[in-house]
C-alpha positions in Angstrom: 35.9 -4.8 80.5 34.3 -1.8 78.7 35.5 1.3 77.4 33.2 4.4 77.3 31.6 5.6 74.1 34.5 7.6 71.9 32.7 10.9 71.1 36.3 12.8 71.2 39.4 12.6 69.1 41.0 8.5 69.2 43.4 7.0 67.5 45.2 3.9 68.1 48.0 1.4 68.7 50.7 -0.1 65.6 49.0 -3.2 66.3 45.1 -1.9 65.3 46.4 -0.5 61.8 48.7 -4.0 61.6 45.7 -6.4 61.9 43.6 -3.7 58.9 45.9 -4.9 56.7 46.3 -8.5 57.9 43.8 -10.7 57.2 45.2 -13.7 59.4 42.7 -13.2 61.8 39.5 -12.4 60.5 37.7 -11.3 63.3 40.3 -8.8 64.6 41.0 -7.7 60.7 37.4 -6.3 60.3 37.0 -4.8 63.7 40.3 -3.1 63.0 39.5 -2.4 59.5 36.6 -0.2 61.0 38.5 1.2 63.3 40.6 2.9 61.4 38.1 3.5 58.8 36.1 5.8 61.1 39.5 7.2 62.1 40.5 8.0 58.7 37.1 9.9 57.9 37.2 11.7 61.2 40.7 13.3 60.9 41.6 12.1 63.8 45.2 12.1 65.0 47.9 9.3 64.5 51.3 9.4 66.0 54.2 9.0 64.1 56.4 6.9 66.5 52.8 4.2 65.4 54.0 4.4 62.0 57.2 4.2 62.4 56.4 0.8 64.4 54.2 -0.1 61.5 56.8 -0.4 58.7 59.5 -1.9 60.7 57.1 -4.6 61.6 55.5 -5.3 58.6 58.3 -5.0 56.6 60.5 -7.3 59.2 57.7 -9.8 59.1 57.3 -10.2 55.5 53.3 -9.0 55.8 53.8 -6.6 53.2 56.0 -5.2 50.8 58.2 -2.7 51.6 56.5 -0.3 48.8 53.0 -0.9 50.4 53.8 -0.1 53.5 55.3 2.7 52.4 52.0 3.8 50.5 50.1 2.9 53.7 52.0 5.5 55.4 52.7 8.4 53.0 48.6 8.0 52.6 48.2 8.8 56.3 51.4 11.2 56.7 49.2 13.2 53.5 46.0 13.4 55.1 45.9 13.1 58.8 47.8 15.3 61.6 50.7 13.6 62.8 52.4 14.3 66.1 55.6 13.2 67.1 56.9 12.9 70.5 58.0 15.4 72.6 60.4 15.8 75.0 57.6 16.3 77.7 56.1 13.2 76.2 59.3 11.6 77.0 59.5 12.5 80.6 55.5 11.6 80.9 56.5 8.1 79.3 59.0 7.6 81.8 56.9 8.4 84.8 53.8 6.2 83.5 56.4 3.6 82.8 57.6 3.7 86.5 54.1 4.5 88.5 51.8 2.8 86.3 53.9 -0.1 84.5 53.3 0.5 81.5 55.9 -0.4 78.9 57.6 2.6 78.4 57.5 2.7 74.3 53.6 1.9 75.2 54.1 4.5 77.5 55.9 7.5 75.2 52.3 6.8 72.5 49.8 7.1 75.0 51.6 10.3 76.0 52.0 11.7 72.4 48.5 10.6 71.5 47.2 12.7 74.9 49.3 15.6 73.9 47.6 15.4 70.4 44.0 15.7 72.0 42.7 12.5 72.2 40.9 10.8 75.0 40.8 6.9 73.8 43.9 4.9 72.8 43.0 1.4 71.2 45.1 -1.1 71.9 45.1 -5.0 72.1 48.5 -4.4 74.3 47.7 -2.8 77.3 44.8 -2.8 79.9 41.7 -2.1 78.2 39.2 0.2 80.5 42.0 2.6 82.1 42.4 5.4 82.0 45.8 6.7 82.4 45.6 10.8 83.4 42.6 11.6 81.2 43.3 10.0 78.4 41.3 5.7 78.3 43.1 2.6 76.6 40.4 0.6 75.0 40.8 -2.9 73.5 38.1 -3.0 70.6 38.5 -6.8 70.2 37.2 -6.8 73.7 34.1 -4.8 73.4 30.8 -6.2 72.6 29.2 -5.9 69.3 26.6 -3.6 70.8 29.4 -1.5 72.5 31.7 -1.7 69.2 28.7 -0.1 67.3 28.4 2.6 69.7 32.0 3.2 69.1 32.3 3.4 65.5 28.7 5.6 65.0 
């Protein structure tokens, strides 16, 4: 399933900036790659609960060294708005997570990343083409080259 065209603020799930820096799928690591290139030059913004995620999981799973992740992150925290969760977030994660399924940690960054302003979440984790009270989860491994194009111009 398709996503619309991102022409608004975006940012994405742990798992997008995870396979930018992971090459173990190379397919996945360049779509990614762009991803959070064009994020990156746009300004968009990231929510910390991602990064957070980020360098337990790389760090846990031996993908990187502790002092790169780190890097990775003070990088982001120095040049991109970061919003952390709310306690409305929290009570929106908890109602998505109980009328719409989602996972509720899932749940609280969708939330965060609506509050923040943006109108696509990329993820590989939940269903890609809904939408979830304005705001669209997009998996960009699923899109077409065509549609991944439109995405990233």
């Amino acid at each position: 399933m398709s996503c619309t065209t991102v022409t608004e603020s975006f940012t994405f799930d742990t798992n997008i900036l995870i396979y930018s820096i992971s090459s173990t799928d190379i397919r996945k690591h360049e779509i990614a790659k762009r991803l959070v290139s064009r994020h990156a030059s746009s300004r968009h913004p990231i929510v910390l609960q991602m990064l957070n995620e980020f360098y337990f999981a790389t760090t846990r799973k031996r993908l990187i060294d502790a002092s790169i992740a780190a890097a990775i992150i003070n990088d982001a925290l120095s040049v991109l708005p970061v919003t952390a969760a709310s306690t409305e977030d929290l009570r929106i994660a908890m109602q998505w997570n109980q009328q719409h399924g989602l996972q509720f940690f899932d749940a609280l960054l969708v939330a965060t990343a609506r509050r923040a302003g943006c109108r696509t979440f990329y993820t590989e984790d939940m269903q890609s083409g809904r939408s979830v009270d304005g705001i669209t989860l997009c998996n960009p491994f699923l899109l077409t080259p065509e549609e991944l194009e439109t995405h990233l111009s």
